[in-house]
Each structure stands twice: as structure tokens, then as C-alpha cells.
C-alpha positions in Angstrom: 14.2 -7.3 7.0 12.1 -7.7 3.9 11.4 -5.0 0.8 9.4 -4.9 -1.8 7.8 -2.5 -4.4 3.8 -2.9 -5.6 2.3 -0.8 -8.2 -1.6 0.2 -9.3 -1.5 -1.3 -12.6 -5.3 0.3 -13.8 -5.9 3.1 -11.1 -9.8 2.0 -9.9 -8.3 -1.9 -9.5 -6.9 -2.1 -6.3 -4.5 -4.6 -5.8 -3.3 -7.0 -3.1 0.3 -6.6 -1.6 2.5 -9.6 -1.8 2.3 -12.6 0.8 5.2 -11.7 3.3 4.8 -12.5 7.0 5.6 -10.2 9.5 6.6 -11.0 13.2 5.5 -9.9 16.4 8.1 -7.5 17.2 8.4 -6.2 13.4 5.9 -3.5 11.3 4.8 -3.4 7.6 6.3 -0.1 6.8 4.3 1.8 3.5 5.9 4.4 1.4 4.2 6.1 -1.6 7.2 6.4 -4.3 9.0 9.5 -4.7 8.1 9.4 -8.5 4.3 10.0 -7.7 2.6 12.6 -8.8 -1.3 11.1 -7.2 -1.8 10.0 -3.9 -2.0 5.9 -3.3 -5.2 4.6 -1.0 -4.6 1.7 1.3 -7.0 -0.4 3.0 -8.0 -3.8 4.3 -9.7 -5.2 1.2 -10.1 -4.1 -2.2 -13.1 -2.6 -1.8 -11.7 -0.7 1.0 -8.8 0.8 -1.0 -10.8 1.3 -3.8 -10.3 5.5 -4.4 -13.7 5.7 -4.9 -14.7 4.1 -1.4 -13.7 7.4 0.5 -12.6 5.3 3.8 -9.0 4.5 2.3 -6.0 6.1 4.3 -4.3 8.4 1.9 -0.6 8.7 0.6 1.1 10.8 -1.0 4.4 10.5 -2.6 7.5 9.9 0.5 4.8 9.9 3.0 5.3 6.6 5.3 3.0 4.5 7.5 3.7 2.1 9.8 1.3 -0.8 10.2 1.0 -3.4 12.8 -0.7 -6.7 10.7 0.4 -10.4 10.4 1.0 -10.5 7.0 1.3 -8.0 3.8 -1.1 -9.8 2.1 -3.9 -7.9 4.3 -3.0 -4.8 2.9 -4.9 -3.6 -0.8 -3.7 -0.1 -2.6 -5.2 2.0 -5.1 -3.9 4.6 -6.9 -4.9 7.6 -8.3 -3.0 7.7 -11.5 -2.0 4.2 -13.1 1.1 2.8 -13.0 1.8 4.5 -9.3 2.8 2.4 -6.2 4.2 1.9 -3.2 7.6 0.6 -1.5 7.4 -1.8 1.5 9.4 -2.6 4.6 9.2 -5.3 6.9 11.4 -4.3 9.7 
């Protein structure tokens, strides 16, 4: 089991999630932080994720998804208000 936090420094820059590999029988588990008040965009590039790019799946804060992808690196956020994130779960 792996964790991790990321957060949206500038909300408009999407960032990259850390390099973690995940295995074959394990998901990349994403939760929008309970201190959020704006709802965090995740995609499969930048431009993607970008809130701005309207094809982003959508967060809000506690709200979990549960991806199936070979690494965490694949995976770009945005947020609406700066400084917001995600926490992460390899499991």
C-alpha cells in the first residue's frame, strides 16, 4: 500500500501526480481533501485536467475514485481554488 498527498499549486496549472507504480491486482485510489471548498479535475494529461478543458472528471471534497492505470504518473489534477488537492492510494 502506497499514499500520498498532491496539491494545485496555481489553480489553471494542472499538475502531474507523483511516479508510483501500481500492480495488476491493485487501483490508484483519488480523494479530493476534506479541507476543499472547490472541486479538483483529473485527467490524462495536463491539458485534459485543465478546468477550463470541460472533459475533466470532477471531484469534490471526500468524493473518491478508483482508477485502473499502470502508474500515478498518468494521472494530471487541477483545481478550482489554489492550493487545493488530492490524497492518493495505491491499494
Amino acid at each position: 500500500m502506497i499514499t500520498f498527498n498532491k496539491s494545485v499549486t496555481a489553480s489553471g496549472t494542472p499538475v502531474q501526480l507523483p511516479e508510483n507504480p501500481v500492480a495488476n491486482e491493485e487501483y490508484l485510489y483519488i480523494k479530493g481533501k476534506n479541507a476543499n471548498t472547490g472541486a479538483i479535475f483529473v485527467g490524462t494529461s495536463s491539458a485534459n485536467a485543465l478546468k477550463t478543458a470541460g472533459i475533466a472528471y470532477t471531484i469534490l471534497k471526500n468524493e473518491v475514485i478508483k482508477i485502473k492505470v499502470e502508474n500515478s504518473r498518468l494521472i494530471w489534477i487541477d483545481a478550482a481554488t489554489n492550493g487545493e488537492g488530492v490524497e492518493c492510494l495505491i491499494a
